[in-house]
Every structure is written in structure tokens, then in C-alpha cells.
C-alpha positions as a LaTeX table, in Angstrom:
\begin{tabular}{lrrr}
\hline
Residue & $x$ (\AA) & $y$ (\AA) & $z$ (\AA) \\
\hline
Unk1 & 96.83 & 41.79 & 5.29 \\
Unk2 & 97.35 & 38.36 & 6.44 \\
Unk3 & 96.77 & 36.90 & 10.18 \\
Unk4 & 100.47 & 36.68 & 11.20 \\
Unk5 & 101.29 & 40.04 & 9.46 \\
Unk6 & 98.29 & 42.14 & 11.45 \\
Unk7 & 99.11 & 40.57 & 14.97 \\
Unk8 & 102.43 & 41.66 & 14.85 \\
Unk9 & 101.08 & 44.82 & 13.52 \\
Unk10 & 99.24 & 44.90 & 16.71 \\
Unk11 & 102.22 & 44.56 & 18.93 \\
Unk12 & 104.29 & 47.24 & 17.67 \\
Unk13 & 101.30 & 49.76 & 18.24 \\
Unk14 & 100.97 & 48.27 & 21.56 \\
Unk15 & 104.67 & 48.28 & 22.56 \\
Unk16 & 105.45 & 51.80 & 21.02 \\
Unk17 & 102.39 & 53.08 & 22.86 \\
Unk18 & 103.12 & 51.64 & 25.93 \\
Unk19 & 107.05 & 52.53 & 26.10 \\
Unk20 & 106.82 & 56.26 & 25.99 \\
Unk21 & 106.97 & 57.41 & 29.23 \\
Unk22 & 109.67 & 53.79 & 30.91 \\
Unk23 & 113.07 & 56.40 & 29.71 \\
Unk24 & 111.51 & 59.46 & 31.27 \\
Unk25 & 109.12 & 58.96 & 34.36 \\
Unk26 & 111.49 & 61.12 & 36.10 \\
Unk27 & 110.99 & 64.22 & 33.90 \\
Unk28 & 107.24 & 63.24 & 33.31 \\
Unk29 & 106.51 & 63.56 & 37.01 \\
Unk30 & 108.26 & 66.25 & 37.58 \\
Unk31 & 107.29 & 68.32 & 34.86 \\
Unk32 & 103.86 & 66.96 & 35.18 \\
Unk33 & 103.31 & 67.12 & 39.09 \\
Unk34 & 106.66 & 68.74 & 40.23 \\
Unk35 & 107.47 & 65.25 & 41.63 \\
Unk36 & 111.47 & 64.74 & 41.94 \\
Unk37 & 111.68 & 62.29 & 44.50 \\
Unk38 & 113.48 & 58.92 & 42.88 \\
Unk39 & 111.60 & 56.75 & 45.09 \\
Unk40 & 108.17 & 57.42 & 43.86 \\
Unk41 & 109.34 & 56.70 & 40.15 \\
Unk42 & 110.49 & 53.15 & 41.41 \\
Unk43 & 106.93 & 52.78 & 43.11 \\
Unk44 & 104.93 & 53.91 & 40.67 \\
Unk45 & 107.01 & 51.66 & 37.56 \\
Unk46 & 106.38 & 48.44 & 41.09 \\
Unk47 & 102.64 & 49.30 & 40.51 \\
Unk48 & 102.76 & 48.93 & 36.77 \\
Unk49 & 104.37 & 45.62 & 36.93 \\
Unk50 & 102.33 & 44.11 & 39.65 \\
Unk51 & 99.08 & 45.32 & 38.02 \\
Unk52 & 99.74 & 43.56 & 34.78 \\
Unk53 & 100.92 & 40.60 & 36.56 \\
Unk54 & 98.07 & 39.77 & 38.37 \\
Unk55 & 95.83 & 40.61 & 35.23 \\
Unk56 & 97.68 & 38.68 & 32.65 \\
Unk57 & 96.83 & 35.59 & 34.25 \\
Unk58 & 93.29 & 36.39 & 34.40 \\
Unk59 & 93.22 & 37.37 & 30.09 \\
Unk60 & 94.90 & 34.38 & 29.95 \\
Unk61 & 91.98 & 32.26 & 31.75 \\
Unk62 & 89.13 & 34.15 & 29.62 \\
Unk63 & 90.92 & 33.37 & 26.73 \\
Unk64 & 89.98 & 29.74 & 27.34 \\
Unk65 & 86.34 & 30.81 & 26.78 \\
Unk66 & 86.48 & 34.23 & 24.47 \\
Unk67 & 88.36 & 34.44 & 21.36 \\
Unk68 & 91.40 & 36.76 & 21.90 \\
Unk69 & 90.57 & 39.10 & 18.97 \\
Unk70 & 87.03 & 39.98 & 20.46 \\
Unk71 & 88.88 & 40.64 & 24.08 \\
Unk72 & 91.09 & 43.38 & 22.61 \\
Unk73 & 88.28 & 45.02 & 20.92 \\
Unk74 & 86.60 & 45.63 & 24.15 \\
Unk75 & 89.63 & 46.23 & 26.63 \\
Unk76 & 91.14 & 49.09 & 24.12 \\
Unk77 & 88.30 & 50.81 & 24.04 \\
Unk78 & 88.04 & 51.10 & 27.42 \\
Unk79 & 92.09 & 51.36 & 28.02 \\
Unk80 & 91.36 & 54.32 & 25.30 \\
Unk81 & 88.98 & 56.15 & 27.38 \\
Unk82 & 90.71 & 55.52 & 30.57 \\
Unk83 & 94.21 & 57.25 & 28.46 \\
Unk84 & 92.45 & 60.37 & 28.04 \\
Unk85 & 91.25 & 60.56 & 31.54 \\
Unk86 & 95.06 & 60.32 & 32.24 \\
Unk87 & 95.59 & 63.17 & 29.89 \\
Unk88 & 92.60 & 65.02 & 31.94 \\
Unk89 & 94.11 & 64.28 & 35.24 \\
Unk90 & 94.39 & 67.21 & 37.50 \\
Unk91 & 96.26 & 65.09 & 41.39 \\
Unk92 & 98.68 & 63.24 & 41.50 \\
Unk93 & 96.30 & 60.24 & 43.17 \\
Unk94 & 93.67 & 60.64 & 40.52 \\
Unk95 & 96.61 & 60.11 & 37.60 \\
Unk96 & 97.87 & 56.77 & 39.79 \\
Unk97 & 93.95 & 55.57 & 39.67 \\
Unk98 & 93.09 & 56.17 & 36.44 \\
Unk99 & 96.54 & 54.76 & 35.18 \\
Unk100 & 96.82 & 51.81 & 36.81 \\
Unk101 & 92.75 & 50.84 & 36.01 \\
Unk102 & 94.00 & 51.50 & 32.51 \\
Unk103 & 97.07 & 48.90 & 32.39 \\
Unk104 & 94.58 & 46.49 & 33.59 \\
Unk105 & 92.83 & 46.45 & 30.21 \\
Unk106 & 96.09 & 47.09 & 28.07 \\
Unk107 & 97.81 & 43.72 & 29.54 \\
Unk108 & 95.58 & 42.19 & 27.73 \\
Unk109 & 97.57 & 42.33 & 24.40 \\
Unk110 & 100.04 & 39.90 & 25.89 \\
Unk111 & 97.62 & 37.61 & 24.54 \\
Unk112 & 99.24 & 38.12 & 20.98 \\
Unk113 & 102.51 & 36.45 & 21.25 \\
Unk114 & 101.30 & 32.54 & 22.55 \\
Unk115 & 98.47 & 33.47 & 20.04 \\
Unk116 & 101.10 & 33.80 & 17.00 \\
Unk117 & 103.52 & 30.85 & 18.43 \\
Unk118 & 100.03 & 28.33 & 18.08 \\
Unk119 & 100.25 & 29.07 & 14.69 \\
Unk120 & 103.94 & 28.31 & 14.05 \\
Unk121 & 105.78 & 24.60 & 14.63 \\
Unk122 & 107.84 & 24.06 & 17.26 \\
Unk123 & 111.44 & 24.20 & 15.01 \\
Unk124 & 109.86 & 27.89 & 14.12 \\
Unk125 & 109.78 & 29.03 & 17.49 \\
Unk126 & 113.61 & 30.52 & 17.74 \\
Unk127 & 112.37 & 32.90 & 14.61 \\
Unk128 & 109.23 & 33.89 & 16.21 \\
Unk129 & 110.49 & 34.51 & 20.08 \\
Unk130 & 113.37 & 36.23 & 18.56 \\
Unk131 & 111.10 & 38.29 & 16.28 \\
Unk132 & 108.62 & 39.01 & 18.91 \\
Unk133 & 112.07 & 39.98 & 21.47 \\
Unk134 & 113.11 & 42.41 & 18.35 \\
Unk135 & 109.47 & 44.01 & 18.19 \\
Unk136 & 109.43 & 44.68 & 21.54 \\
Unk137 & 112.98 & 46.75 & 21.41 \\
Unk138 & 112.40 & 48.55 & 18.25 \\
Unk139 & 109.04 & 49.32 & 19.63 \\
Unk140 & 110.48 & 50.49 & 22.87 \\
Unk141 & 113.37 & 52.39 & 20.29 \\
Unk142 & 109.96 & 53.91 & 18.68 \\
Unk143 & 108.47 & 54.72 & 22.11 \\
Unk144 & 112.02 & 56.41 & 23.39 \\
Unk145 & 112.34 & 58.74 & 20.29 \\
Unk146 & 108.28 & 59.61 & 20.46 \\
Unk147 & 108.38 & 60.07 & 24.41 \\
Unk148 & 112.00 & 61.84 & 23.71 \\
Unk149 & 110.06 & 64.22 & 21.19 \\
Unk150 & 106.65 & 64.49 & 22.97 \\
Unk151 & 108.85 & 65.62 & 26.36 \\
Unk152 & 111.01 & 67.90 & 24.37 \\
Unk153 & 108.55 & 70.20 & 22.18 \\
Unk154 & 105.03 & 69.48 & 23.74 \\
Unk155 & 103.24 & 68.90 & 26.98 \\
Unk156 & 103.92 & 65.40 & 28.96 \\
Unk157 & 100.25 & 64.67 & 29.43 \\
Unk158 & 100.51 & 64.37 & 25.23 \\
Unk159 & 101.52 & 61.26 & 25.16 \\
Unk160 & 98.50 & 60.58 & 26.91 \\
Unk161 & 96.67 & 61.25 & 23.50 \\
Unk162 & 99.08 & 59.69 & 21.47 \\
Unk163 & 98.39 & 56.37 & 23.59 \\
Unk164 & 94.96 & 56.53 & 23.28 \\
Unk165 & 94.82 & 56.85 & 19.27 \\
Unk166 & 96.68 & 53.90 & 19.32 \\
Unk167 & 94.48 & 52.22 & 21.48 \\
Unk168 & 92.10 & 53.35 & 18.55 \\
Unk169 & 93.41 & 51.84 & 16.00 \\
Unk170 & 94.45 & 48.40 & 17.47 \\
Unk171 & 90.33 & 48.47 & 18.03 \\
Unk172 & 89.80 & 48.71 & 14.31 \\
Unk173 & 92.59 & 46.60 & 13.24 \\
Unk174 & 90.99 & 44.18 & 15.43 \\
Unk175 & 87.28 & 44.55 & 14.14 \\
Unk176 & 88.98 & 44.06 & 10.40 \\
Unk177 & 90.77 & 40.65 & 11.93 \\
Unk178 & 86.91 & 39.38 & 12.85 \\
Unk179 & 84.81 & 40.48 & 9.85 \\
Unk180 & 88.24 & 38.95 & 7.78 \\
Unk181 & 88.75 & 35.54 & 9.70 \\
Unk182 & 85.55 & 35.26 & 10.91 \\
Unk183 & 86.45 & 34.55 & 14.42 \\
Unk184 & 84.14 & 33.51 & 16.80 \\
Unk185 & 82.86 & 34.61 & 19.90 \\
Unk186 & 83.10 & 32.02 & 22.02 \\
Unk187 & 85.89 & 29.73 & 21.90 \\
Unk188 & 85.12 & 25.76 & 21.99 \\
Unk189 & 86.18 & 24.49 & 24.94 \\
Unk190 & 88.42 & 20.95 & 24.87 \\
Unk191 & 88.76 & 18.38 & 27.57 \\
Unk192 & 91.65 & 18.73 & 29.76 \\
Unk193 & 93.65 & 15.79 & 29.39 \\
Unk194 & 96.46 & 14.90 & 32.10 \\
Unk195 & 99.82 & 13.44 & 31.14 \\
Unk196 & 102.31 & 11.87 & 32.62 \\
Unk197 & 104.81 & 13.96 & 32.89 \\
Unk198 & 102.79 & 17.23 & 34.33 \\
Unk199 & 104.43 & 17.31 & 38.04 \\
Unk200 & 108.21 & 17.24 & 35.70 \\
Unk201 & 106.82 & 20.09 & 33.59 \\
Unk202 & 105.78 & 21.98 & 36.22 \\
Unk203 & 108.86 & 21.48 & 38.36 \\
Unk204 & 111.26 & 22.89 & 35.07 \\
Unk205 & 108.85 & 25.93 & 35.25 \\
Unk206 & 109.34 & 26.48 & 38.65 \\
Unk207 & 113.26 & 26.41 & 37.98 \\
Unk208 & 112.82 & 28.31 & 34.76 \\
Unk209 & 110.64 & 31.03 & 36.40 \\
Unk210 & 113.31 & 31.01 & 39.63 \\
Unk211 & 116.41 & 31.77 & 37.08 \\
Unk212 & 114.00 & 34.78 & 34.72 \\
Unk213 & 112.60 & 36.12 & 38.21 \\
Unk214 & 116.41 & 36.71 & 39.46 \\
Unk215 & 117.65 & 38.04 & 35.72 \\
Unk216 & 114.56 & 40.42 & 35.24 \\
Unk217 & 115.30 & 41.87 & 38.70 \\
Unk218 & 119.14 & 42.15 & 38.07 \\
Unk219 & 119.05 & 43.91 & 34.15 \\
Unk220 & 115.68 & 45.87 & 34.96 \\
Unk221 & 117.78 & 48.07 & 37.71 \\
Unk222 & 119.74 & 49.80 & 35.32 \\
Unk223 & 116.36 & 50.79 & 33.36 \\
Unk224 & 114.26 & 53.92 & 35.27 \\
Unk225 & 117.32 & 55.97 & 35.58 \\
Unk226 & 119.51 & 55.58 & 32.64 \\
Unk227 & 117.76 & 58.62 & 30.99 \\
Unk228 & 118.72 & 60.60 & 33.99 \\
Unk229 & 121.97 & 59.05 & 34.57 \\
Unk230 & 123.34 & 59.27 & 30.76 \\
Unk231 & 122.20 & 62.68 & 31.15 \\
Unk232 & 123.86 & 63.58 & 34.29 \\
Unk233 & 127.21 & 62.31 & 33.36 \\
Unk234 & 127.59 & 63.84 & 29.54 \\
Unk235 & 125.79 & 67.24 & 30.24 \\
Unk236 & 123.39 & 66.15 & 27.46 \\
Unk237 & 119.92 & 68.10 & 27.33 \\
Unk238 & 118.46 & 66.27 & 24.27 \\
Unk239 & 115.72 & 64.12 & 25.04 \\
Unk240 & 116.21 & 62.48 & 21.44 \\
Unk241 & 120.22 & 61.76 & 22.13 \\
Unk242 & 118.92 & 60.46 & 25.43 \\
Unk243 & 116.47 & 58.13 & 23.45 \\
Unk244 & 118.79 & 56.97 & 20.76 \\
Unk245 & 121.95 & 55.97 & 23.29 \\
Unk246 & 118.90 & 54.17 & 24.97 \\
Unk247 & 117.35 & 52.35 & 22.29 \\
Unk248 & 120.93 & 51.23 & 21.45 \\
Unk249 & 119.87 & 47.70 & 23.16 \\
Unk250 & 116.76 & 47.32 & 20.59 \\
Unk251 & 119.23 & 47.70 & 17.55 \\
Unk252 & 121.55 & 45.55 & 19.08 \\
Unk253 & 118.38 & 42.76 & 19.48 \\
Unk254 & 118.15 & 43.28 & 15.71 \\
Unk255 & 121.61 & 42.58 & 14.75 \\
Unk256 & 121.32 & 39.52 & 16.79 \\
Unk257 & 117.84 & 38.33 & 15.01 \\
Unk258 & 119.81 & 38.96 & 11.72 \\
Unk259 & 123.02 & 36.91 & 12.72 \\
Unk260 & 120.84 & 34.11 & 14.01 \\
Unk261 & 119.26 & 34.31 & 10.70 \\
Unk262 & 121.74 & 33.50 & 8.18 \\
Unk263 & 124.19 & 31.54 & 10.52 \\
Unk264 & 124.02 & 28.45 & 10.04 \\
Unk265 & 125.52 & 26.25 & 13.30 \\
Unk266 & 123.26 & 26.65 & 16.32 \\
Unk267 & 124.74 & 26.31 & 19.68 \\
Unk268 & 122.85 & 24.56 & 22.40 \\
Unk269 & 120.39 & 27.21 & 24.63 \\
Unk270 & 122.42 & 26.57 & 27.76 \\
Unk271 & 125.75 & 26.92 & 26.48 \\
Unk272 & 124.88 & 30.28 & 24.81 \\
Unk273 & 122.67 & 31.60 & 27.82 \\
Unk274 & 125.79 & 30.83 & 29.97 \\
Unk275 & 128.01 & 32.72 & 26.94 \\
Unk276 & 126.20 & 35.90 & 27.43 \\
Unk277 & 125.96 & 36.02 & 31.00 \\
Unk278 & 129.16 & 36.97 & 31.18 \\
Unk279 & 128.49 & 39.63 & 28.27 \\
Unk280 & 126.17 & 41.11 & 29.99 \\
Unk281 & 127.84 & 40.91 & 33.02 \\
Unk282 & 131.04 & 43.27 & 30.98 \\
Unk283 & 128.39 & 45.18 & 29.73 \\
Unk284 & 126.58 & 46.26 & 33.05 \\
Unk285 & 130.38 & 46.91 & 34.46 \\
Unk286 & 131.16 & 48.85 & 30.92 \\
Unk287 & 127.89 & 51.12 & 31.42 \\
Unk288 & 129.29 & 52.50 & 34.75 \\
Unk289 & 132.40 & 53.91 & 33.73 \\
Unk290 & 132.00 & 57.93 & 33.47 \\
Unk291 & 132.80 & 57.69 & 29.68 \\
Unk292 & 130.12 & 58.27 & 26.94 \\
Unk293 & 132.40 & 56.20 & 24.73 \\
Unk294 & 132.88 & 53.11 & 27.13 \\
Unk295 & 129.01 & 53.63 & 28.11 \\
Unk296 & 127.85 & 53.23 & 24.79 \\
Unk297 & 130.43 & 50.13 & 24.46 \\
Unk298 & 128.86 & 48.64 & 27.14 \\
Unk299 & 125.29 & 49.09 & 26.02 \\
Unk300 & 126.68 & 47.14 & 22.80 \\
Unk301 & 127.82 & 44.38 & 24.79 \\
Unk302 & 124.19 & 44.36 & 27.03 \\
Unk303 & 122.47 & 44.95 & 24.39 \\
Unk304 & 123.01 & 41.37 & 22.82 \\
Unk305 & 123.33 & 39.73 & 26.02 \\
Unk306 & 120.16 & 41.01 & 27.14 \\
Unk307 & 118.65 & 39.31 & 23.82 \\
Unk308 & 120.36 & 35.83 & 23.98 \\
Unk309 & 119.03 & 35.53 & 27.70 \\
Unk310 & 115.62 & 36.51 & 27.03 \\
Unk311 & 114.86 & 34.90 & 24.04 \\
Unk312 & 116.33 & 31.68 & 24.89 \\
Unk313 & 115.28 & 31.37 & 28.46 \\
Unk314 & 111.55 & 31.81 & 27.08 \\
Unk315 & 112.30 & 29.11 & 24.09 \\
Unk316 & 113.52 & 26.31 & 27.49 \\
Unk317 & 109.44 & 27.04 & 28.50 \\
Unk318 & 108.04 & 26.74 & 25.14 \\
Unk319 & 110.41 & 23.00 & 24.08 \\
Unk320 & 107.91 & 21.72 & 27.32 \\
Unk321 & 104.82 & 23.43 & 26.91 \\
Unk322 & 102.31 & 22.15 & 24.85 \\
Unk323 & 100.61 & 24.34 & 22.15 \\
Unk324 & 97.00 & 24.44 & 24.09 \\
Unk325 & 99.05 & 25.95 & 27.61 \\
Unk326 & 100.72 & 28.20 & 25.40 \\
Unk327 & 98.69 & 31.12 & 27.18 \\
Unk328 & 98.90 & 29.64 & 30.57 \\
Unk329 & 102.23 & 28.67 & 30.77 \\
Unk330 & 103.61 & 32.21 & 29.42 \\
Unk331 & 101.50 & 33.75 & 32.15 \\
Unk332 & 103.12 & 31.70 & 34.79 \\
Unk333 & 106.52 & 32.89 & 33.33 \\
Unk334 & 105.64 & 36.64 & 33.13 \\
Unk335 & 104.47 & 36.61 & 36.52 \\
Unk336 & 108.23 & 35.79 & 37.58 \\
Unk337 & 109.57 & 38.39 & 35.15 \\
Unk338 & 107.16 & 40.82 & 36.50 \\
Unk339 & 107.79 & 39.71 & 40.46 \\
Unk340 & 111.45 & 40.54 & 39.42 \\
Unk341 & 110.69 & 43.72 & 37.70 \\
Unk342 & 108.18 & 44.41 & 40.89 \\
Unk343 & 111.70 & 43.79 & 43.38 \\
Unk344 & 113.85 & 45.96 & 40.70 \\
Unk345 & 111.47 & 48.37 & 41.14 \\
Unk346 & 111.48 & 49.01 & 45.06 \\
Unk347 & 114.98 & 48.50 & 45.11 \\
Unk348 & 116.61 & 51.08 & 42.71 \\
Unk349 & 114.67 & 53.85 & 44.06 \\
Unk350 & 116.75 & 53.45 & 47.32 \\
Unk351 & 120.12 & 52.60 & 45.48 \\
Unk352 & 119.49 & 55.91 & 44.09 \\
Unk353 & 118.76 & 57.96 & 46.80 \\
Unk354 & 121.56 & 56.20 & 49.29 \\
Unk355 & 124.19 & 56.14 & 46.88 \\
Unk356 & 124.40 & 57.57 & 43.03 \\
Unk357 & 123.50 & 56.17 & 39.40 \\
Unk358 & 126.47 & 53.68 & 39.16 \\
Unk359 & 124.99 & 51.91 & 42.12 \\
Unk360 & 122.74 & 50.13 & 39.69 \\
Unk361 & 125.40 & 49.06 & 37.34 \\
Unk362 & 127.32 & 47.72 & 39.95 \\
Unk363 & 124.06 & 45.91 & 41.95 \\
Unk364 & 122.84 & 44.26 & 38.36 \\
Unk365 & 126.20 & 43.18 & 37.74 \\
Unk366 & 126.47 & 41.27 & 40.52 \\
Unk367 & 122.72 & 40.00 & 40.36 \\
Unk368 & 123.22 & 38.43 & 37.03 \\
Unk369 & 126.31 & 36.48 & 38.18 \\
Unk370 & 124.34 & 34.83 & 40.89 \\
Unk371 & 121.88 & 34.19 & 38.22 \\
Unk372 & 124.33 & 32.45 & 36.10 \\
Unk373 & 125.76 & 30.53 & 38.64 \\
Unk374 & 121.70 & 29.90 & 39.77 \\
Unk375 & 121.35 & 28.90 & 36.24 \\
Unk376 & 124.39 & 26.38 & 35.68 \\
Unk377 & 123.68 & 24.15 & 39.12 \\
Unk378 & 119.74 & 23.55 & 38.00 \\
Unk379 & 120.49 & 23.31 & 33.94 \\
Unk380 & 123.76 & 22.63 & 32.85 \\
Unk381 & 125.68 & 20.92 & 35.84 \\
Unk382 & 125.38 & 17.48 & 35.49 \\
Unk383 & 122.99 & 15.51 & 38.04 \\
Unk384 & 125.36 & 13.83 & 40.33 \\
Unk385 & 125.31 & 9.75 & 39.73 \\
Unk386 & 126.66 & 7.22 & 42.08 \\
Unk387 & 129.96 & 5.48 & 41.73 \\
Unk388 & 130.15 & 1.76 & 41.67 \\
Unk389 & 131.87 & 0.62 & 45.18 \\
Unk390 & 135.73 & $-0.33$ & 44.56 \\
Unk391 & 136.81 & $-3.72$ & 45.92 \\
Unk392 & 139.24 & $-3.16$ & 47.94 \\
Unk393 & 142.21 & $-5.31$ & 46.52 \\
Unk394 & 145.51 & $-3.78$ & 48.25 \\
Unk395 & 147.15 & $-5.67$ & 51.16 \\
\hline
\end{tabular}
């Protein structure tokens, strides 16, 4: 099993695991800890995101100083101790401790994907991002139809277990990556060398993190309750259905991986990032008609919109980031994705309550055309240039 192969390896068990529960916190807490109030799903999915975005960062720094492979031998063991104490969990508090301690230690696998990208050239970098964007759908399809399953035939705190044997084997996987690549301990620290151009890359992430902040926060809306909604709308009781019509956005990430694969004109990032915009913008708007036909159109339509945007807002960091910031730079980025997530998060609870499901169609839709227009002043429009003065040669 080769280096590139195992990582990703690592990443599916790592996104399946971890995607279980996102379609169906509702039912988890309520079947769990009779828990039905829509709010608390929004705050407890807020806590999730703001605990791995302030401990990314901080992987990302000991990275600089411990090999990445030895870091996720030590934080899954403990993230698979902390999984069963989940599964243990008797209050409602107690499950919130022990769960977000947990996600503390899991966000360290983020780690993988600048990891794999330092080992791949720059023109290689569309593949990877889009592989990596495809992994994390199909895993999330994986972690739907398992969660879907778990819910459906055994008890919710199951998954708990489930989680934690993955945790177990990402520990092995990783002690075979060591004893096979001998890698070491302690990473050899290099000089930090400044360039001239450091205050302009750090203004285009600012931008860049600006534009993903506002785009997580708009798409990530629709997300807690579409489970409940798709649910609530076609009388559907299968967990599994639920789980497929969801992971319809994964499969659609795949067919555009595939198309970008064996097509052979590529179109500018911009132009394409402003293209699907306004597919996703139809396919938000699609998603809120009371039709399980049109609904699954329109998760079609997000579905590759959601992968375009993504994948090639995360390539505009990467053409400026140098392959020793990798790390950093990506945890600068997913602390804006995660700051949006964290805003989604608070937000949809009380569109929700005050109003119904197709509140959060309608709220996203809107949010990602104010990204796109946010997006064309600071990266397509062109910069304004002055105009020679006319003589004046009438009269």
C-alpha cells in the first residue's frame, strides 16, 4: 500500500466516521435524550464547528515540529476512548463534554489533505482538491446510509462504537505508515524566509476567506434539516431513502471529478465559480418546491454547483500558497469556512422555529447571490484605471 493510496485511505475512514450523525441530529437527540427542540441541534452542530476551528490551527502549528503520522496515532487513540465514553453517556451535559473534548483530537486528520497536496505539483492540484472534495461526499454518502441504517435497526448511541473502531483502525493504519516510511518523530525545522510579496498574499486570503466564509454560511443552512424536511414533505419513514436523496450531492461531486477528467478545455476558476453560482442559486430555489421530483432536480443542480465552488475557491488559495504554508494557510481558510458554518449554525435553528423548512432554501439562496456578487467586485471586475485627460478641442 503506497503513501498516497493509505492517506486517502485514512480520510474516507475519517469522513465516513465522522458524517453519521450531520443528516440526523434531530432524531439522534431525540431518540437519544428526548430532545426535539430545533434550536439545540443548530447549537450543538455551532459547537462542533467552532471546536475544530480553533483546534485545527493549533495541529497545524505542531505539525511544524511532529511528523503528522505520529500525531494521529496519539489523538485517535484518545478520540477512540473519548467515542465510547459518548456511547456510555448517561445527561445530556456529560454527552456535550465528552463529545466536543473528542472532536478536539479528531480535527486533527485535517492534517491529511495539505499533507497529500506537498506531495503533488502544482498543475496536479485540480485532480487532488477535486479528489479530496469527492472523498469527502462519498464519505459523507457512506456516513448517511450507515447513520440511516444504525438509526433505523439499532440504538443511536451505536454509532458511537462504530466511530470508535474506526478511530481504531486509522491508529494501525497509521503505525503501518511509520514502521513502512520510516517517518520520524520530530520534524526538521527550516528557516522562515520572508518574501516580497507576503502582505499581497495575505491580503488575497483575506478576500478569499471573506467570499468561502459568506458561501459556507449560505449552502450549510439547508444541511441540519434536510433529513427532517425531505421527510416531512414526502411522508417518507426510511432513514436509508432519507440518506440516499441526501447523498445525491456526493454523486453529483463524482460526476463532476469524472467530467473534469476526460474534458479536455479548462475554463478559467473565476469564470466557472461565477457559472455555478447561479446553479446553485436554481438549485437552492429548486429544493424548496413541495415536489420530490423538482427537489431531487434541484439537489442535481446543487449538487455540482456546490463542487465547482468548493473545489475551485480552495485551488485560488493553493496557486499563492507555497508548498511549506500548505498547513497554515488551509487552516486560515477553514477557520472562515468553519466561522460560516458556526453563523449557519445559530441561524437556521431560528429560521426553523419562526418560520418552516423552506425558510432555508429561500435564506441560502439569497446568501449565495450576495456571495457572487461579493465574489465578482474583489476577483473578476476589473480594477478601475484612470483615463488620460481629453484636450478640450471644440469651440
Amino acid at each position: 500500500m503506497n503513501l498516497k493510496f493509505s492517506l486517502i485511505f485514512l480520510t474516507v475512514i475519517s469522513v465516513v466516521c465522522d458524517t453519521m450523525l450531520l443528516p440526523f441530529y434531530p432524531q439522534f437527540f431525540q431518540e437519544a435524550f428526548g430532545v426535539t427542540a430545533p434550536e439545540h441541534v443548530g447549537y450543538y452542530i455551532a459547537a462542533c464547528c467552532f471546536t475544530v476551528m480553533v483546534t485545527f490551527p493549533l495541529w497545524a502549528q505542531i505539525a511544524k515540529r511532529i511528523h503528522e503520522v505520529h500525531i494521529w496515532v496519539y489523538t485517535q487513540i484518545i478520540a477512540g476512548c473519548l467515542g465510547l465514553a459518548c456511547y456510555f453517556s448517561t445527561s445530556l451535559i456529560e454527552f456535550w463534554i465528552v463529545s466536543q473534548t473528542m472532536l478536539v483530537f479528531k480535527a486533527s486528520y485535517l492534517l491529511i489533505y495539505p499533507f497529500v497536496l506537498r506531495l503533488e505539483e502544482k498543475d496536479k492540484h485540480l485532480g487532488v482538491v477535486g479528489l479530496f472534495s469527492v472523498l469527502m461526499h462519498f464519505g459523507a454518502i457512506g456516513g448517511a446510509l450507515l447513520g440511516g441504517f444504525t438509526l433505523q435497526v439499532l440504538d443511536p448511541r451505536d454509532i458511537y462504537l462504530i466511530m470508535a473502531g474506526g478511530d481504531a483502525v486509522q491508529v494501525i493504519l497509521s503505525l503501518y505508515l511509520i514502521r513502512r516510511f520510516q517517518f520520524p518523530f520530530k520534524v526538521e525545522q527550516k528557516s522562515a524566509q520572508e518574501t516580497t510579496d507576503d502582505n499581497q498574499a495575505g491580503h488575497f486570503l483575506l478576500k478569499l476567506g471573506v467570499v468561502t466564509l459568506m458561501f459556507y454560511f449560505s449552502f450549510f443552512l439547508i444541511r441540519p434539516f434536510f433529513s427532517s424536511y425531505w421527510e416531512a414533505s414526502t411522508g417518507s419513514q426510511s432513514e436509508v431513502l432519507t440518506g440516499i436523496v441526501y447523498s445525491i450531492v456526493g454523486w453529483m461531486a463524482l460526476g463532476c471529478l469524472l467530467w473534469g477528467h476526460f474534458k479536455k478545455k479548462e475554463v478559467p476558476h473565476r469564470q466557472r465559480i461565477l457559472l455555478a453560482f447561479v446553479l446553485c442559486i436554481s438549485g437552492l430555489m429548486l429544493q424548496s418546491v413541495d415536489n420530490w421530483t423538482v427537489v431531487i432536480l434541484g439537489r442535481v443542480f446543487f449538487g455540482w454547483a456546490l463542487y465547482e465552488i468548493t473545489v475551485r475557491l480552495e485551488l485560488l488559495l493553493f496557486e499563492v500558497s507555497q508548498p511549506e504554508n500548505y498547513a497554515s494557510d488551509f487552516s486560515k481558510l477553514h477557520l472562515f469556512q468553519n466561522v460560516g458554518v458556526l453563523l449557519s449554525s445559530f441561524t437556521v435553528g431560528i429560521l426553523v422555529r419562526q418560520f418552516d423548512y423552506q425558510m432555508t432554501f429561500y435564506t441560502a439562496a439569497i446568501g449565495c447571490a450576495v456571495t457572487a456578487l461579493m465574489f465578482y467586485i474583489l476577483f473578476v471586475k476589473p480594477a478601475p484605471q484612470s483615463l488620460p485627460m481629453k484636450e478640450a478641442t471644440d469651440g
